[in-house]
C-alpha positions in Angstrom: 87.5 99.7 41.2 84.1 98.3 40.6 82.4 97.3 43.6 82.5 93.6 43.4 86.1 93.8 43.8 88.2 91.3 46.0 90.6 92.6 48.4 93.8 91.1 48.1 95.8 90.6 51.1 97.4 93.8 52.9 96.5 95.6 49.7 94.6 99.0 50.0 91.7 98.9 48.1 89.6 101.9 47.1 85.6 101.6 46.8 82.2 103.1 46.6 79.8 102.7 49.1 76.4 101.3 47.2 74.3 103.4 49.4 75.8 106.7 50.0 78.0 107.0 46.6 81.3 107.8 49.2 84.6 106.7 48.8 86.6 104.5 51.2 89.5 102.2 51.8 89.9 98.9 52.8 93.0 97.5 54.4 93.3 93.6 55.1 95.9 91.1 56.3 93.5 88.0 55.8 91.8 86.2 53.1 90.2 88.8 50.3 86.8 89.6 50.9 83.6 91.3 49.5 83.2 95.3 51.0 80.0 97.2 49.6 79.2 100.3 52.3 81.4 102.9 53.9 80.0 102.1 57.4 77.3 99.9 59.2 75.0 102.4 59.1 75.1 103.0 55.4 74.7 98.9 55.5 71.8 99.0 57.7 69.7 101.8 55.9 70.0 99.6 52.6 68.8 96.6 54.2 65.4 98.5 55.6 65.2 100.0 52.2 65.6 96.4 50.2 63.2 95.3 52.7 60.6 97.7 51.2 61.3 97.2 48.2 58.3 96.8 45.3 57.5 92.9 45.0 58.9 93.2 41.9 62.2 93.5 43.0 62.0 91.2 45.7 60.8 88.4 43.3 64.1 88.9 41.5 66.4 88.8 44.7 64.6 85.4 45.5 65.5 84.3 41.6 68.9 85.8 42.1 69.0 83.4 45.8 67.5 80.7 44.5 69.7 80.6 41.3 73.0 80.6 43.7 71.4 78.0 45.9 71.1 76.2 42.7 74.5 76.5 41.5 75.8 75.2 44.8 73.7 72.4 45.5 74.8 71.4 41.7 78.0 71.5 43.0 77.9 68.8 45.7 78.5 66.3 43.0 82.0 67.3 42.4 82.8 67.7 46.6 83.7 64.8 48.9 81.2 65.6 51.8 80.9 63.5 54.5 77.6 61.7 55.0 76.4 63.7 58.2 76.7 66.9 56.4 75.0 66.0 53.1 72.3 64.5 55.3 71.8 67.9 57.0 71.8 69.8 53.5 69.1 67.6 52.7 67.1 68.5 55.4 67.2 72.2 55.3 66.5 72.3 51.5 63.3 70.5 52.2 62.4 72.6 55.1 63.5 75.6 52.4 61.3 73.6 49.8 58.4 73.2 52.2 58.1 77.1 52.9 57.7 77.5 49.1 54.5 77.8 47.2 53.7 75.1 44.5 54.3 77.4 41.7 55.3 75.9 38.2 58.9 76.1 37.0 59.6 77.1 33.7 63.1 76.6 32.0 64.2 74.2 34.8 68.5 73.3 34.1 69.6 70.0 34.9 71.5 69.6 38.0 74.7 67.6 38.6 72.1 65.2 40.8 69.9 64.8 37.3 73.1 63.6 35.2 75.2 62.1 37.6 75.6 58.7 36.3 74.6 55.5 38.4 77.3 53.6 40.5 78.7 50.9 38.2 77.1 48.5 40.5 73.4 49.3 39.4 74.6 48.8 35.8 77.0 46.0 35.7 75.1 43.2 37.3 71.7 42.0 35.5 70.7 39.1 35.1 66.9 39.9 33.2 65.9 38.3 30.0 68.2 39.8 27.4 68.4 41.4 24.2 64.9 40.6 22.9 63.6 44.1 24.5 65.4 46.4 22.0 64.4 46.7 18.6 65.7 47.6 15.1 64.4 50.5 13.3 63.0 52.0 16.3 63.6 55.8 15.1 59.9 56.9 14.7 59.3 57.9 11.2 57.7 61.1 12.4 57.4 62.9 15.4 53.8 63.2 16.1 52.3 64.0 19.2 52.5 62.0 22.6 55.9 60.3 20.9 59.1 61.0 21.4 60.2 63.6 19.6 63.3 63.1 16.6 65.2 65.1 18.6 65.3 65.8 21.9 64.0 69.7 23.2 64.5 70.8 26.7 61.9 70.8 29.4 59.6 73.3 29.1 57.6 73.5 31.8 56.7 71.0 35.1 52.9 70.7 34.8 50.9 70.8 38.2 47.3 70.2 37.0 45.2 68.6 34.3 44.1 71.6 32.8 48.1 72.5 32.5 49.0 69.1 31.0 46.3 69.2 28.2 47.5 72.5 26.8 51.3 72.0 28.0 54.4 70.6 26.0 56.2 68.3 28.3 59.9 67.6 27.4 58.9 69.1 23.7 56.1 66.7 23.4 52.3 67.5 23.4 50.4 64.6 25.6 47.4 63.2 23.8 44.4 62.6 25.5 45.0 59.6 27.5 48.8 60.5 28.2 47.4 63.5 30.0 44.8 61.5 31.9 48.0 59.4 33.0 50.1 62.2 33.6 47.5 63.8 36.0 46.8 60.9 37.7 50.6 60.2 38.7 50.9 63.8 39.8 48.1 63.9 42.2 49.3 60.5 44.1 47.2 58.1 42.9 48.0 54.5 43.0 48.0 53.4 39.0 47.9 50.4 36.5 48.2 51.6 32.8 47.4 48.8 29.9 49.4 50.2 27.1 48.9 48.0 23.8 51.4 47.4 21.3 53.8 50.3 20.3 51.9 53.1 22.7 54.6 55.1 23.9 54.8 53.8 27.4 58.3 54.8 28.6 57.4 58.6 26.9 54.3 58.8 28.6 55.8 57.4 32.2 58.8 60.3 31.4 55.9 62.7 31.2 54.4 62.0 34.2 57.8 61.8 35.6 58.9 65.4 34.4 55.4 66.8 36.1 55.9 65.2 39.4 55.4 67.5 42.2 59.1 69.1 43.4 61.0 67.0 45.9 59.2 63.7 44.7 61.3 61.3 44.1 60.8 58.6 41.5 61.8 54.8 40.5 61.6 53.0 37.4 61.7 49.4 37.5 62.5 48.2 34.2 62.2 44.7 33.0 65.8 44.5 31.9 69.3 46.0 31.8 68.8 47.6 27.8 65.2 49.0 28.9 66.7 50.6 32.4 70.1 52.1 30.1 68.1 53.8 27.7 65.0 54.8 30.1 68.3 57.1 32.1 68.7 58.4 28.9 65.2 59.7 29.0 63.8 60.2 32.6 64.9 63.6 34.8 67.4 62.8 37.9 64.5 62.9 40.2 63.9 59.6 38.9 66.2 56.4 39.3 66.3 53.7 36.5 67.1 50.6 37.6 66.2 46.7 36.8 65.3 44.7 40.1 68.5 42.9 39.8 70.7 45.7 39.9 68.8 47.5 43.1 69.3 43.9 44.7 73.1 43.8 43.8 74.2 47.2 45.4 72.3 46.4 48.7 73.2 42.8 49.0 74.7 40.9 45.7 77.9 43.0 46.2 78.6 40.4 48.5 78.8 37.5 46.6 81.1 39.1 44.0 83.5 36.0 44.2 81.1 33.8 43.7 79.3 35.6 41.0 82.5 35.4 39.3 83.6 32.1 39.7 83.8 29.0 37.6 80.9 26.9 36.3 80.1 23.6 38.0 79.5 20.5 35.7 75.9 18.7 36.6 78.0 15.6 37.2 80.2 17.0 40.2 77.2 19.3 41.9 76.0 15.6 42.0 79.0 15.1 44.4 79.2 18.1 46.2 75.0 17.3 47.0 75.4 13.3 47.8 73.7 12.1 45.0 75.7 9.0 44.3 73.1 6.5 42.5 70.4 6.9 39.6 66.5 7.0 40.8 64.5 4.6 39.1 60.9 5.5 38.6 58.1 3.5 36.9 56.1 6.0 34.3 52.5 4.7 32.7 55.5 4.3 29.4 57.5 2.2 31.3 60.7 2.2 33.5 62.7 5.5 33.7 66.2 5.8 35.0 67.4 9.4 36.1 71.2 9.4 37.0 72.8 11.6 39.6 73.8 14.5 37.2 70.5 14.7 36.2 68.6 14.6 39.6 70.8 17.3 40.5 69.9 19.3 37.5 66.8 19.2 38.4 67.6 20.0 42.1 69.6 23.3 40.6 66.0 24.3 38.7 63.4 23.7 41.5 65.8 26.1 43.4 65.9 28.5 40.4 61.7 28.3 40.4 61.6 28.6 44.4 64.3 31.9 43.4 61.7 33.6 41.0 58.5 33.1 43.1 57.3 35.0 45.6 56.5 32.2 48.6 59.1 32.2 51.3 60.1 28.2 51.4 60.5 25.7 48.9 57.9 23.5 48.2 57.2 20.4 45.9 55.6 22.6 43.7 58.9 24.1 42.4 59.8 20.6 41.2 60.0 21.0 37.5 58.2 18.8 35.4 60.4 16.4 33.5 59.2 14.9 29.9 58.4 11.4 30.0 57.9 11.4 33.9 54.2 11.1 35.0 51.9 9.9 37.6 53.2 8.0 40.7 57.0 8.4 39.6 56.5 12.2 39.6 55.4 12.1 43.0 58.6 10.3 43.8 60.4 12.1 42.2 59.5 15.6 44.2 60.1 13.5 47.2 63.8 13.2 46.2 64.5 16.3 44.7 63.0 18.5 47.3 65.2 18.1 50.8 68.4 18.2 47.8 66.8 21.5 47.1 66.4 22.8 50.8 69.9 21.9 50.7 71.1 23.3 48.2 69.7 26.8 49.2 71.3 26.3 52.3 74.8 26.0 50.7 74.3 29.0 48.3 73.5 31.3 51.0 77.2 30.9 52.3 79.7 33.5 50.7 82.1 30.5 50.1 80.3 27.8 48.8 81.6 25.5 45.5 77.8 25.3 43.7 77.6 28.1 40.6 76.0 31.5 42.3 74.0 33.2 40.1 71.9 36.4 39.8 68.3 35.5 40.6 70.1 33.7 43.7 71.2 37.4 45.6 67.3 38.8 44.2 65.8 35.8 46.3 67.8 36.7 49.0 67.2 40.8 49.1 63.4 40.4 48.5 63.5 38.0 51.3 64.5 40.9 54.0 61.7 43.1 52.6 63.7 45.9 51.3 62.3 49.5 51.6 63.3 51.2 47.9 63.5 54.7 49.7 61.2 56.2 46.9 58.0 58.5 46.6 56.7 56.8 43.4 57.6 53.5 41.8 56.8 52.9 37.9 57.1 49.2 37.4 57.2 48.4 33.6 56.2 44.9 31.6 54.2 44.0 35.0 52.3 41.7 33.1 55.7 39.4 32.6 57.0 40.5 36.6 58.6 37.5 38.4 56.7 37.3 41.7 59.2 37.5 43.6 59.5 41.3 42.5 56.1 42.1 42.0 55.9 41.2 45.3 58.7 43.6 46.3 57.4 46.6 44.6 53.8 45.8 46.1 55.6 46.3 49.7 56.1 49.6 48.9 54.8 52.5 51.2 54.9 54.6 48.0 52.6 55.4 45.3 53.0 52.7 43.1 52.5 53.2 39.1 52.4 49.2 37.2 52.4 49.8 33.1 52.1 47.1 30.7 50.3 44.7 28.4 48.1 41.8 29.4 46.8 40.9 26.3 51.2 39.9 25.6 51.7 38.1 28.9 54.0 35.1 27.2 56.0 34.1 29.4 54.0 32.4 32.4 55.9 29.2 31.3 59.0 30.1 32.9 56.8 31.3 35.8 55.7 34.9 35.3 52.7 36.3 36.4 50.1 38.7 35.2 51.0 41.4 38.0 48.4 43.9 36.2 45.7 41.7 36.9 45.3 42.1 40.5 47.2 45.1 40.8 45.8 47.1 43.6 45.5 50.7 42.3 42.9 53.6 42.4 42.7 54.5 38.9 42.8 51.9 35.9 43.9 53.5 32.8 45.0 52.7 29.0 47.5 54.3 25.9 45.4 53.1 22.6 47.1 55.2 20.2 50.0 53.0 18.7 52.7 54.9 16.9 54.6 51.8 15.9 52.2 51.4 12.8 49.1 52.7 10.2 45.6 51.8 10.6 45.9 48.4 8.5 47.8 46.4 10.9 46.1 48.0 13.6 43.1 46.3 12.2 44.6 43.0 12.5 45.7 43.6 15.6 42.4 44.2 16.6 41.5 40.6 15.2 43.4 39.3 18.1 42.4 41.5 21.0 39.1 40.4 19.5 39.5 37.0 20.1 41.6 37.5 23.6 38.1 38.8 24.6 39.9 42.0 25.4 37.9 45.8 25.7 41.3 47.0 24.6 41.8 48.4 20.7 44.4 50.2 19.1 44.4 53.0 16.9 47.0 53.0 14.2 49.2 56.2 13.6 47.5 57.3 9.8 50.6 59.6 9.3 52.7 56.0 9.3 52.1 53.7 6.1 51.0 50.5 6.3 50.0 47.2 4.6 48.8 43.7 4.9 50.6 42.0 1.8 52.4 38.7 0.7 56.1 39.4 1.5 59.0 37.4 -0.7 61.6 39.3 1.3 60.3 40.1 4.7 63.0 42.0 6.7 61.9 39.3 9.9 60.3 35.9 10.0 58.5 35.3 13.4 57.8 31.6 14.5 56.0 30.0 17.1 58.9 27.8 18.3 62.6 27.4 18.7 62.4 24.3 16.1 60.1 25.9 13.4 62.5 29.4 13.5 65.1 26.7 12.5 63.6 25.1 10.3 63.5 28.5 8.3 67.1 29.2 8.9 68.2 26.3 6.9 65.8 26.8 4.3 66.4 30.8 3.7 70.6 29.7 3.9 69.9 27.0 1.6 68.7 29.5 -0.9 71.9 32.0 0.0 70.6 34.7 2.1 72.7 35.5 5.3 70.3 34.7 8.6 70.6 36.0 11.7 68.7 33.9 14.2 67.7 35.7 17.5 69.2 34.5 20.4 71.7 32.2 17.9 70.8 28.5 17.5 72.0 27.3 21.1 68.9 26.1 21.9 68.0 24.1 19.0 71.7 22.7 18.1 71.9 21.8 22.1 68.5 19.3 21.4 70.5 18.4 18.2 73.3 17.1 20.1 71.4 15.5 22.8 69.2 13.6 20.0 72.8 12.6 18.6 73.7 10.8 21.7 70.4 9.2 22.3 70.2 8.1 18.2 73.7 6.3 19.1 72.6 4.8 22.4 73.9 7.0 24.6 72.3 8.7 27.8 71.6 12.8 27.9 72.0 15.2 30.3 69.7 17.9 28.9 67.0 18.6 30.9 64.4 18.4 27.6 65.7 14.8 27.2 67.6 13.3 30.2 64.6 10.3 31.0 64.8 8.9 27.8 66.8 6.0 26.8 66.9 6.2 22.9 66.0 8.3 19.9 62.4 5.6 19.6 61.5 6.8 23.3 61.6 10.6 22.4 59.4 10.0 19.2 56.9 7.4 20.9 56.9 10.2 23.8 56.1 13.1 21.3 53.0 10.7 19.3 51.2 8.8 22.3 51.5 11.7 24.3 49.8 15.3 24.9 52.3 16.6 26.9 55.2 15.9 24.4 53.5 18.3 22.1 56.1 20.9 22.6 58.8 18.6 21.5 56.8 17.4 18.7 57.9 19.7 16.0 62.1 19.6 17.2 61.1 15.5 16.6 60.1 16.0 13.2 63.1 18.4 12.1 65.3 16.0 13.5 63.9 13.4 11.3 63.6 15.3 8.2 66.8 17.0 8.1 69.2 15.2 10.6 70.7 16.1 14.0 73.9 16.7 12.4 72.7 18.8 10.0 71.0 21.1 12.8 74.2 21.4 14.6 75.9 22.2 11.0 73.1 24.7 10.3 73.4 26.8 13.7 77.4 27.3 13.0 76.2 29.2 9.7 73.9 31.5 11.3 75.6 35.6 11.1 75.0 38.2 13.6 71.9 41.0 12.8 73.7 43.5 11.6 75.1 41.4 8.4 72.0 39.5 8.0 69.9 40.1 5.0 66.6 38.4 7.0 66.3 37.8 11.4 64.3 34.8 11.9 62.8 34.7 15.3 60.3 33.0 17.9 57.2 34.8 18.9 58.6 34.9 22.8 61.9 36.3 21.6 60.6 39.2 19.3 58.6 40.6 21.9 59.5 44.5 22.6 60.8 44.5 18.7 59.9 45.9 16.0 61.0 45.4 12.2 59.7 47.5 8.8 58.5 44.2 7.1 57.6 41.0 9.8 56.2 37.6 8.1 54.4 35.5 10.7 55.8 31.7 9.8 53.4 28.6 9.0 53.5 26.8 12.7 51.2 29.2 14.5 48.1 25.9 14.0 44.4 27.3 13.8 42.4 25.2 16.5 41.0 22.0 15.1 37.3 21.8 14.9 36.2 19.7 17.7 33.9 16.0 17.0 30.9 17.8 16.6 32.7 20.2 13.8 32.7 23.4 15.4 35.8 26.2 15.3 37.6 25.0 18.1 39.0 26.8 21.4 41.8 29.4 20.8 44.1 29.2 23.8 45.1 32.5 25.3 49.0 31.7 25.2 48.2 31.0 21.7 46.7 34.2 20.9 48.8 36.2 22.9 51.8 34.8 20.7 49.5 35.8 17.8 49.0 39.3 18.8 52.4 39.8 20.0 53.8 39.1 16.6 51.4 41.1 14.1 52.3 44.0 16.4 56.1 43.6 15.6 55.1 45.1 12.2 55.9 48.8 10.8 54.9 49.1 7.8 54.4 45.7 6.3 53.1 43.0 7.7 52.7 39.3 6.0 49.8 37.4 8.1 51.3 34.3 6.6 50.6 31.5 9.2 48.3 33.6 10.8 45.5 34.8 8.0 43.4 31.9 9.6 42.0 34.5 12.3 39.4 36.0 9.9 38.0 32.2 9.6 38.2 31.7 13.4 36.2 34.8 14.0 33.8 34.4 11.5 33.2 31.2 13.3 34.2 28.8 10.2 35.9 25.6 12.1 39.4 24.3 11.4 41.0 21.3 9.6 39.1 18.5 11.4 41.8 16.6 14.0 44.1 14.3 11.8 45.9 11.4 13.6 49.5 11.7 13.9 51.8 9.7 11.8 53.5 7.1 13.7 56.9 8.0 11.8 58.0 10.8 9.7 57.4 10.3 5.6 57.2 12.3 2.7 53.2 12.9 2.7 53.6 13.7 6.5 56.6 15.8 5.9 54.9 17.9 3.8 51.8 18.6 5.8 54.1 19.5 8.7 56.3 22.2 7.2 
């Protein structure tokens, strides 16, 4: 009988004492249990000798202790334990923790904790921009240092100081340079931002920083949507929670408006109803009269509530009246006078759990960040922060935790739709940078440095010279990257005219919803879209688009319209195929971002500035360059500066094509200079 032996009930057992080598016999009615010495003093002398015992041996009792602790608290998973009880185990592994010295771990096993998967609640209810943040062809082509590696090696060690982090490998990657600058900052506490250009290895270097944090530290990483959050769980240790803002708003608040997250959507025509907007607003513009009929007013009711949802200011105001095309001057002042009580209303009503207007996402977010929510973290990493809706930078920047903002400023694109530059004003202690892009070689790092150049950025990247690439002509690109939503397709129809199978990204909805709305206004009827709803006929739109600066954006959808047709648009976007039968993805700029494709052609519509009266290079917007920048950087290994080879001229200080007046109406000649 060996002497971990369980007695069985009422069975004798027979056993040697550990200490004295004697035999004895154990007798029991109850439950089995463990019986190692022949009497308590035997017990007693081997606990005075184990208590002398060389360090040594005592370190490998504590392993032995600690290993068991392990195993149990691993456990807890798998056990329904009330919450009073878990909340005490919590507190006396901390104390436990506390009493420990700060020694590094090697060979650390996941716990049940580190792969327990999140409720269904934090990953079944985003509402973030969508499927333009995951790329194709995103295996790296080697595994070089500071990258993920090909395939994925244990934890080796948790690193507790710099001199550790140069020398150590970190979830079987060796940090460069700047990744262990990062990595040491995090662990020692201190408040962060990290500008990581194009294809730097951000979410590797945040999982570094996240493997080395300090035991007991917990960890969240805000992630800009629901793909980004899915695959950073993948990646980041249990200590650290992945989650997009929308999910963290949905299990402590949105759960509550299930039913109406779920229910039907409302037509324009009858939120009109439900808000009392019975009669058109007529409004005088420098054009001429506008008329803007109830489904429209409360259209734009719905999206000043919307902009009011994503900022960060606690009432709405006229400023979250949208602009509208073709509405200027004194009629858009009267126009924010209607809109905005319809607004305050309108919040009011979506605030009830039973309410008839269409709930959505942002709606619940508004609504948590208004309570200012305590995360219940030790460290937040908030990712894309250039691109954060205020109304979660905001959140984040409540924080009483150390607080660790990562992203791009020189690719902040999407301030249109209200986004702010969080990185900008970030308040953090140390202000640090990833310059080593993996993504690509030298040669398109070069041209991405034309850019950065011209943003007037101190940032430059360093191309991977293990990872070929090329600036060359392209006949088949593997992407074609456009400026705008017309221009992208524009070159749909012209690559399916010649027989290849297209993919569009985010599918033609866009474009063939302008295409019908220019259909109803080229037979004389009214729209409801929101791009063309004040205009009275197809003349309006293209008068709009040539006496006017602000119709610029509109200005190219004009002239597809007139050169192909509307109908032939709306044909055109039913022929589009889904990526993965497409033989070439055509894509906007805005879209592409967070991509990445072996062979990217930038299209013709990104315009060098026109050399001003005098006949100087004229004035590169940022948003224009940003675009620019944004799309070299969506290159692997070949990239086709197409539309784009301008920049060498721009920065050599050689002016543009001098500013040409705009046809008044679309014919061959002008045709031709457009596409």
């Amino acid at each position: 009988m060996t002497k971990n032996a369980t007695v069985a009930a009422g069975a004798p057992i027979k056993r040697q004492c550990i200490k004295c080598g004697g035999d004895f016999y154990v007798r029991m009615s109850g439950p089995g249990r463990k019986m190692k010495y022949c009497s308590r003093a035997c017990q007693q002398a081997s606990y005075r000798q184990r208590t002398a015992l060389p360090i040594d041996n005592i370190r490998r009792e504590a392993e032995d202790a600690l290993q068991s602790l392990g195993s149990r608290i691993s456990a807890l998973g798998t056990e329904n334990i009330d919450e009073e009880h878990l909340s005490a185990v919590v507190r006396h592994v901390r104390a436990l923790l506390d009493l420990l010295p700060d020694y590094a771990v090697t060979d650390p096993q996941p716990t049940a904790a580190e792969t327990r998967p999140v409720p269904a609640a934090i990953e079944s209810h985003d509402d973030a921009p969508d499927s333009n943040r995951t790329g194709t062809n995103s295996t790296p082509v080697v595994a070089e240092p500071g990258t993920e590696s090909v395939t994925e090696t244990p934890v080796k060690e948790t690193v507790r100081t710099a001199a550790a982090v140069r020398t150590a490998l970190i979830g079987g990657v060796r940090p460069t340079s700047e990744q262990a600058a990062i990595i040491d900052a995090c662990v020692s506490g201190r408040n962060l931002v990290i500008e990581a250009g194009a294809g730097t290895g951000k979410t590797s270097t945040l999982r570094m920083a996240a493997l080395s944090l300090p035991r007991g530290r917990r960890g969240l990483y805000v992630a800009f949507n629901k793909a980004v959050a899915a695959e950073a769980k993948s990646k980041f240790p249990g200590s650290v929670t992945c989650a997009t803002a929308h999910s963290l708003a949905y299990r402590a608040l949105g759960y509550a408006y299930k039913q109406r997250l779920n229910g039907p959507r409302v037509p324009a025509r009858d939120v009109a109803k439900i808000m009392k907007i019975t009669r058109p607003l007529d409004l005088t513009t420098t054009a001429g009269a506008r008329s803007l009929d109830p489904a429209v007013l409360a259209r734009i009711a719905a999206n000043t509530v919307d902009r009011y949802c994503m900022s960060a200011d606690l009432e709405i105001a006229a400023h979250h009246v949208p602009p509208v095309n073709g509405i200027d001057g004194i009629a858009q002042l009267t126009l924010r006078e209607f809109i905005l009580p319809k607004a305050v209303e309108m919040w009011e009503e979506l605030q009830g759990k039973r309410g008839q207007l269409r709930f959505a996402h942002d709606h619940y977010l508004k609504m948590w960040a208004l309570t200012n929510p305590d995360l219940g973290t030790d460290v937040v990493f908030f990712d894309e922060a250039q691109d954060a809706n205020p109304v979660i930078a905001r959140v984040v920047q409540a924080q009483r935790a150390q607080l660790v903002a990562v992203g791009d400023s020189n690719q902040a694109i999407y301030a249109w739709r209200g986004a702010i530059d969080a990185l900008e004003n970030w308040p953090a202690d140390d202000r640090l940078r990833l310059s080593q892009s993996w993504r690509f070689g030298p040669a398109i790092a070069d041209e991405a440095n034309k850019w950065l150049t011209a943003l007037e950025s101190d940032l430059r990247l360093t191309g991977t010279p293990s990872v070929a690439s090329s600036i060359a002509t392209l006949s088949t690109p593997d992407a074609v990257l456009c400026r705008t939503n017309a221009a992208a397709m524009g070159q749909a129809i012209e690559a399916m005219d010649h027989g290849r199978r297209v993919a569009l990204v985010g599918g033609g909805s866009t474009v063939k919803g302008l295409a019908e709305a220019a259909q109803d206004l080229q037979a004389g009827r009214t729209t409801q879209h929101p791009e063309l709803a004040a205009f009275a006929s197809w003349s309006d739109v293209q008068d709009y688009v040539e006496q006017d600066e602000a119709g610029a954006d509109l200005g190219v959808f004009v002239r597809l319209v007139d050169q192909h047709g509307a109908a032939e648009l709306i044909r055109a976007a039913s022929r589009l195929v889904n990526e993965d039968r497409a033989q070439l993805t055509i894509s906007t700029a805005h879209k592409a971002k967070g991509r990445e494709w072996h062979r990217v052609q930038a299209a013709g519509d990104f315009r060098q500035p026109k050399a001003d009266d005098d006949g100087n290079p004229g004035k590169l917007s940022r948003p224009e360059a940003m675009l620019a920048y944004v799309s070299v950087t969506r290159a692997q290994h070949v990239l086709d500066r197409g539309g784009l080879a301008w920049i060498d001229d721009h920065l050599a200080g050689v002016p543009g094509p001098s500013a040409r007046r705009k046809p008044t109406r679309m014919t061959d000649d002008s045709a031709a200079f457009w596409s």
